[in-house]
N, C-alpha and C positions, 0 to 999 in steps of 0.2 A: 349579543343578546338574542336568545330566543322569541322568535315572533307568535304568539296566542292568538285565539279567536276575537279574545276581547281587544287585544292591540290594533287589529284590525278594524274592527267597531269603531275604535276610537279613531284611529287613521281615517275613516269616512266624516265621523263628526269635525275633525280638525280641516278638512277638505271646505265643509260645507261653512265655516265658520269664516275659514280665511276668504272664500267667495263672497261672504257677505260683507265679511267687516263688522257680522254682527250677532250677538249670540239668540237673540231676539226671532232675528229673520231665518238665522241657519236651525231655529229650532222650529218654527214654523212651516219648513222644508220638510225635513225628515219627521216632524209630528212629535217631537220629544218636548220637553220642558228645558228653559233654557236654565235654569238652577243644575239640571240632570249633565246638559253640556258642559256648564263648569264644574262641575263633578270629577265628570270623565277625563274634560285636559287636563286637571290639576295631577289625576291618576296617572297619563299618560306622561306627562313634566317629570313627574317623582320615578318611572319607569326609567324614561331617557336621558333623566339628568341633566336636562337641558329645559330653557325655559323657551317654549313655542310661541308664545303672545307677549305682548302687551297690553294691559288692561286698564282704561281709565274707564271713569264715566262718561266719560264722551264718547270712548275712540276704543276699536279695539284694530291693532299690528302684531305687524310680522316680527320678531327679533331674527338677526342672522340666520340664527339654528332654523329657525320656523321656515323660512325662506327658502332654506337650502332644502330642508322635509320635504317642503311644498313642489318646489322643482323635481324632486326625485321622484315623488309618488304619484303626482293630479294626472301622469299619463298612461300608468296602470290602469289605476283607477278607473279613466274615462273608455279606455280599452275594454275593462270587464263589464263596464255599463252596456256603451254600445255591441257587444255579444249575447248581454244578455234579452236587448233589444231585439238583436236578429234573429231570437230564438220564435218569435212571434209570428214567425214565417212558416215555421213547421206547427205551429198551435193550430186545433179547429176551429177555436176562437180566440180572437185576439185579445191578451192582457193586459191591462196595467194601466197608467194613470199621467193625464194628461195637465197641467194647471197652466192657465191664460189670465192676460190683464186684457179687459177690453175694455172698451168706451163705452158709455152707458148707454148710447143710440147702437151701436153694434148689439150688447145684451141685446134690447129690445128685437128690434130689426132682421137682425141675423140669426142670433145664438137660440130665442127664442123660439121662431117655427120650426127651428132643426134636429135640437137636441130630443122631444118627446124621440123623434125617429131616431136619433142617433144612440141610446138609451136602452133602445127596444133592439135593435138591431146588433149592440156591440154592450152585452148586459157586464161583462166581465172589465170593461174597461172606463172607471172612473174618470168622471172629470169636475176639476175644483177650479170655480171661476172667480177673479176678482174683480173687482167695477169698480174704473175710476178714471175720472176726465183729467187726474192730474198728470203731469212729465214728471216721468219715473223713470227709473232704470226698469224697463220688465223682464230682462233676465237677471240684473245683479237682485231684486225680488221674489227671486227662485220660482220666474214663469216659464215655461216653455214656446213661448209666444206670445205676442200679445198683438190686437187689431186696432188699428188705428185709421182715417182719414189717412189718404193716401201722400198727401202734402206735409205729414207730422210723423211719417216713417223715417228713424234712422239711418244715417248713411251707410253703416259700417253693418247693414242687418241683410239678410236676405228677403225680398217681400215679394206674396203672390197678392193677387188680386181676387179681391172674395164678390164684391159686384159692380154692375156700371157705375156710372158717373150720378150725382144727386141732384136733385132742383133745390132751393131753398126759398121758401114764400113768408112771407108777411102774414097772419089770420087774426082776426077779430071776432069777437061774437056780434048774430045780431042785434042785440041790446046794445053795445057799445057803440056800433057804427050808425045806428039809428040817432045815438044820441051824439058823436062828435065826428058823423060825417067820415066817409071816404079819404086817404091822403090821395090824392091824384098824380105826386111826383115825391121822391124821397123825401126831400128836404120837408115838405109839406109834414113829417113825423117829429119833428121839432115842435110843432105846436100839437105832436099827441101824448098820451100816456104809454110807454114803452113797457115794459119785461127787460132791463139791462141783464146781461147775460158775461155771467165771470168764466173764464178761461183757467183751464189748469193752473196757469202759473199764474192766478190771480190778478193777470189783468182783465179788464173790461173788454169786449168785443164790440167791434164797431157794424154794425149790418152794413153788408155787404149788395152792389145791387151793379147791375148790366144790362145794357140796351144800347143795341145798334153799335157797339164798340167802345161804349163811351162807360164807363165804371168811377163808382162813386162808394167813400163808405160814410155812413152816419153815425154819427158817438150819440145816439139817440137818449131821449130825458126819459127819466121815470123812476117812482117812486121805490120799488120791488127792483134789487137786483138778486139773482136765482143761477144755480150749478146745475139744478136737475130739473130733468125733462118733462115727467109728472104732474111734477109739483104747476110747474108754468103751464101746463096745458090745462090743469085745473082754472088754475087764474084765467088763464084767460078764455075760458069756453065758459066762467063766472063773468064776465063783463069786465074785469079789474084793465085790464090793460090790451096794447096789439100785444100779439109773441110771434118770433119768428123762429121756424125749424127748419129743417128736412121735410119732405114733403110727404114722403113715406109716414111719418110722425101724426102726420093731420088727415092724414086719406078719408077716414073711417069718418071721422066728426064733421068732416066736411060735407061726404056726403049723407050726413044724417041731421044735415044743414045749423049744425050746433056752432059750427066755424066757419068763416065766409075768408077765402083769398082775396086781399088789394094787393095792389102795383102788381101784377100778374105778370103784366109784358116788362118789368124788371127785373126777375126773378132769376138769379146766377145757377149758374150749373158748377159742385164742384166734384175736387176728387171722392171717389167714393173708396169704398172700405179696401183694405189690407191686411194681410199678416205678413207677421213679419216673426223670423227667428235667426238665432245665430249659426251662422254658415261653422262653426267649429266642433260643430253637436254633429252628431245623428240625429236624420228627423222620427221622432218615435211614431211607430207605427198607427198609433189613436189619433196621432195630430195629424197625417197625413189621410186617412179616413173620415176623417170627419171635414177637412179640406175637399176632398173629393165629393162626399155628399152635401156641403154647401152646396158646391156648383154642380152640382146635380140638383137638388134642390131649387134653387135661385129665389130664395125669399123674396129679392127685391126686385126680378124679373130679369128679362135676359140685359 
């Protein structure tokens, strides 16, 4: 069988689909419509005479044939990428396009003070970011990395470290602590109004607290349980409830005395941020740039 421009085409979408498992996400990838991708492999099926997928509504697999495709070609393939990556070496300015999943404190914290400069500085080189606090795969979601809390990096990933270690405080508005008083020791937050705080995987988070060796967590009460950071910091710089963050999160309200720190001297230090990517890639040259001017930068300090 003679091999065409357009077999090849399709040879990439069938790459991007069997990584996903999904025609959805692999269309989301390469920017096509996933109606367009079923298209294409049904074109590419009736070419080879061979049926490359499986397609339910749920699931989409590999058939034998598809398997054995997929073996033969994803190291080409990955080959011509990474060349065409190294070509960015000889560019006088760097191309092409980087996509991250990151934490919604990362967005903020991090991605935020850096990119105006990262943008200005590297105008040729896109970057598409997604936000979200939940466990994901962020490469089988067609990331090229993604940051994470340095304690919620997978094992099998390669991770650098993007800045130090974090405080985590307790904050209330004056109006609320005027009205229900200071907790003076953890436990003491049982008889307050909390901000409960969901986790990726939808469970609840217990606040976290340390002093002097001794660590304790609270499944704290309260009415408002909340995913994002905004939103709670509104609440709670409105009087509705404490909320606990990052400490970097409340700097600014704090000292603009909108939000007042308690249990201070319990306040945990934890892992601070990461990326993280897969060791089987080439790292694209935008993602390794703008790595470097993170920490050149140092949003969060040294």
């Amino acid at each position: 069988m003679h091999t065409s421009r357009a077999d090849l085409a399709d040879f990439s979408y069938f790459l991007a689909i069997a990584k996903h498992r999904s025609f959805r996400r692999a269309g989301l990838e390469l920017g096509v419509s996933a109606s367009a991708l079923s298209h294409a492999l049904k074109g590419l099926e009736t070419r080879l005479g061979v049926r490359l997928l499986n397609r339910t509504n749920r699931s989409v697999t590999l058939t034998a044939a598809g398997e054995e495709l997929h073996a033969a070609i994803n190291g080409p393939f990955e080959a011509i990428g990474a060349a065409t990556e190294a070509l960015n070496r000889h560019r006088a300015k760097p191309a092409g396009r980087i996509r991250l999943n990151v934490l919604e404190h990362a967005s903020s914290l991090l991605l935020a003070p850096v990119l105006p400069t990262f943008v200005d500085r590297y105008p040729d080189i896109g970057v598409d970011v997604a936000v979200s606090n939940h466990l994901v795969d962020v490469i089988g979601e067609g990331a090229d990395a993604g940051i994470r809390y340095g304690g919620t990096v997978p094992e099998d990933m390669i991770a650098q470290r993007l800045s130090g270690d974090i405080r985590w405080v307790v904050v209330g508005s004056p109006a609320y602590l005027e009205r229900f008083g200071d907790p003076g020791h953890p436990r003491d937050l049982l008889a307050h109004r909390c901000l409960r705080i969901r986790l990726g995987d939808e469970s609840i988070y217990h606040w976290e607290f340390e002093k002097d060796g001794e660590e304790l967590a609270v499944d704290v009460p309260g009415a408002v349980t909340i995913d994002e950071t905004q939103f709670a910091l509104n609440l709670a710089t409105g009087g509705a409830a404490l909320g606990y963050f990052p400490e970097p999160c409340v700097d600014s309200l704090v000292r603009r005395g909108e939000l007042r720190i308690v249990l201070a001297d319990w306040a945990p230090v934890g892992s601070g941020f990461h990326i993280y990517y897969s060791g089987r890639r080439q790292l694209p040259t935008g993602l390794r740039l703008l790595i470097d001017l993170i920490r050149d930068m140092r949003p969060l300090g040294p």
